[in-house]
C-alpha beads as a LAMMPS data file, in Angstrom:
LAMMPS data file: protein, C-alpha beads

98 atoms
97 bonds

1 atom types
1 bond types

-500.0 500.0 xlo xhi
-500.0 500.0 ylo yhi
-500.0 500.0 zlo zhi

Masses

1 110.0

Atoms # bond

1 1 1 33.860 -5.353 37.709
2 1 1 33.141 -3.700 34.475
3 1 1 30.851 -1.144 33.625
4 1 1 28.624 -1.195 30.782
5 1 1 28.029 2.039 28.987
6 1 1 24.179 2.921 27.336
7 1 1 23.667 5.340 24.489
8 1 1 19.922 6.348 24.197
9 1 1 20.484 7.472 21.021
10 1 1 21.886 3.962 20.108
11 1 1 19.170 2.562 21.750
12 1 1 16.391 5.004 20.046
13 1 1 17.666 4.359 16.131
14 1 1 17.633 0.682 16.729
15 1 1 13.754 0.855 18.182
16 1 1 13.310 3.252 15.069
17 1 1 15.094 0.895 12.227
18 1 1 13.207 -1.936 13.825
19 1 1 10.024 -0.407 12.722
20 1 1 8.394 -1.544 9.519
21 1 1 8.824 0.415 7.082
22 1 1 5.375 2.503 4.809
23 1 1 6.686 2.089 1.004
24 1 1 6.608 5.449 -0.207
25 1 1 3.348 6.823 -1.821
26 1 1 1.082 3.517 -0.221
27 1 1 -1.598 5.364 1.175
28 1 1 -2.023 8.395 -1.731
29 1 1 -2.233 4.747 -3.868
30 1 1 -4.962 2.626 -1.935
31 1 1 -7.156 6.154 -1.885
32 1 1 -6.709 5.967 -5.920
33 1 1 -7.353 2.802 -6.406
34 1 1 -10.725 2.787 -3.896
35 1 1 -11.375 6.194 -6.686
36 1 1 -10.869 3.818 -9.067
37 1 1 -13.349 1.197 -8.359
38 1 1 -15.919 3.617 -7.720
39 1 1 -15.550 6.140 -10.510
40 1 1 -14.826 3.174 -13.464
41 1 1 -17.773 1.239 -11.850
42 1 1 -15.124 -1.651 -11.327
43 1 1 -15.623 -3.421 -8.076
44 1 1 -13.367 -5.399 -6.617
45 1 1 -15.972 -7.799 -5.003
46 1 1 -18.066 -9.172 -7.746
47 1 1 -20.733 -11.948 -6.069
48 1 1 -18.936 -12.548 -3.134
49 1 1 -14.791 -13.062 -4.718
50 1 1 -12.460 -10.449 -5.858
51 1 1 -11.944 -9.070 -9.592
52 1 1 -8.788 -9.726 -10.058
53 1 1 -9.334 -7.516 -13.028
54 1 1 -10.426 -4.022 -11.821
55 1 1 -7.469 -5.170 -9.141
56 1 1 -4.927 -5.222 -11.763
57 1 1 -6.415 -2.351 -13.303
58 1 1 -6.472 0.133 -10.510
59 1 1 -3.178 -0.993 -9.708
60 1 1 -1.778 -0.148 -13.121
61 1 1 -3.434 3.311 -12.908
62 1 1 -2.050 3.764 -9.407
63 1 1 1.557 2.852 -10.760
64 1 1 1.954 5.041 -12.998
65 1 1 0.977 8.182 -10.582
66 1 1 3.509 6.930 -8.383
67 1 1 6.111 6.985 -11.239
68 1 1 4.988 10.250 -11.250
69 1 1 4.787 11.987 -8.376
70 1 1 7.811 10.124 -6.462
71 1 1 10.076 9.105 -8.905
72 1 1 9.718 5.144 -8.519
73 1 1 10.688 2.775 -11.376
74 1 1 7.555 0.446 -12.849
75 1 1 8.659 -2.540 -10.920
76 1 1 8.673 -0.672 -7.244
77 1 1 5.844 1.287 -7.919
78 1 1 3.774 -0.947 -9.194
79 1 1 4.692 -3.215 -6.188
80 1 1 3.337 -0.679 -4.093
81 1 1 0.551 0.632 -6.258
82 1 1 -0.952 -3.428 -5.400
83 1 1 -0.316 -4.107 -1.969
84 1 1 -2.503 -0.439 -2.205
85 1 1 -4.991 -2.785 -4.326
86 1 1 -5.126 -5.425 -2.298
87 1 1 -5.638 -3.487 0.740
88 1 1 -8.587 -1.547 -1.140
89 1 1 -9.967 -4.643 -1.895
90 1 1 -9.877 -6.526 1.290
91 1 1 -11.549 -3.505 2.857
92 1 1 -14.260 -3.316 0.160
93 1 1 -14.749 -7.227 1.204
94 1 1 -15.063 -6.850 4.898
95 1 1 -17.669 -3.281 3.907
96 1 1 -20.171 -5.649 1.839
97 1 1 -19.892 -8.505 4.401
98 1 1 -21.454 -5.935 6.909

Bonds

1 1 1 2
2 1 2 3
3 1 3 4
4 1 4 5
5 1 5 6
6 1 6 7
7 1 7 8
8 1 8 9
9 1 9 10
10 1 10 11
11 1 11 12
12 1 12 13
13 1 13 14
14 1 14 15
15 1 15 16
16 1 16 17
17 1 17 18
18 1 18 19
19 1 19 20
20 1 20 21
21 1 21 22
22 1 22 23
23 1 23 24
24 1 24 25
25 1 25 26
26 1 26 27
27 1 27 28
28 1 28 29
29 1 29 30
30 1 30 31
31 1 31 32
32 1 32 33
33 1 33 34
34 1 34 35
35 1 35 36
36 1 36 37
37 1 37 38
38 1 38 39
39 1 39 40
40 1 40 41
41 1 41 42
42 1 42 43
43 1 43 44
44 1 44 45
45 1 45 46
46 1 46 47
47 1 47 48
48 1 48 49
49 1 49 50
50 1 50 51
51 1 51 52
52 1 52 53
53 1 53 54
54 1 54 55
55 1 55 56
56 1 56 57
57 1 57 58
58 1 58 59
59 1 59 60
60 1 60 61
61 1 61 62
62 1 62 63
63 1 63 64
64 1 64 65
65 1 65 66
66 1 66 67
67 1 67 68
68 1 68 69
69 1 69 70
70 1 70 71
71 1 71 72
72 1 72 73
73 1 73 74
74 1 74 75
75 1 75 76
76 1 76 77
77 1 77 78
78 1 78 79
79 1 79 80
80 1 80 81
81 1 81 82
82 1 82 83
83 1 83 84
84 1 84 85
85 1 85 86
86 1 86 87
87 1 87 88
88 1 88 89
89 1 89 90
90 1 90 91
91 1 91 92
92 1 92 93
93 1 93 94
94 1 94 95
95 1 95 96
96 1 96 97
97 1 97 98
């Protein structure tokens, strides 16, 4: 009969790299772009369905902080800088529902 060996530490990184991973800078981002919408007067619910607009605008803005602070090229940050957007604005939704 053989005997199977465990490493926790083996077992620990692959529970760890399992994880989902933040992209760097996402939550510094959806705080500027919520700034954004408020400061610009931009909301991103206009009577009742999103502004794409003032999404795409805030995002932009947000982009180009994370280029930066952290050093990202235009095409990851501004990935980031809009799933910040989007988040910003889905919470801005569910906020004027109530």
């Amino acid at each position: 009969m053989s005997r199977r060996t465990v490493f926790w530490t083996t077992i620990d990184r692959a529970g760890r790299d399992s994880r989902p991973q933040i992209p760097t800078g996402l939550l510094s981002a959806r705080g500027l772009c919520q700034g954004f919408a408020r400061f610009q007067r931009r909301p991103f619910i206009v009577a009742g369905k999103f502004d794409r607009s003032a999404n795409m605008a805030a995002a932009a803005v947000a982009a180009t902080n994370l280029q930066e602070r952290h050093g990202l090229t235009r095409a990851a940050a501004l990935s980031t800088a809009l799933k910040a957007a989007w988040q910003a604005a889905k919470m801005a939704r569910t906020a004027a529902a109530h």
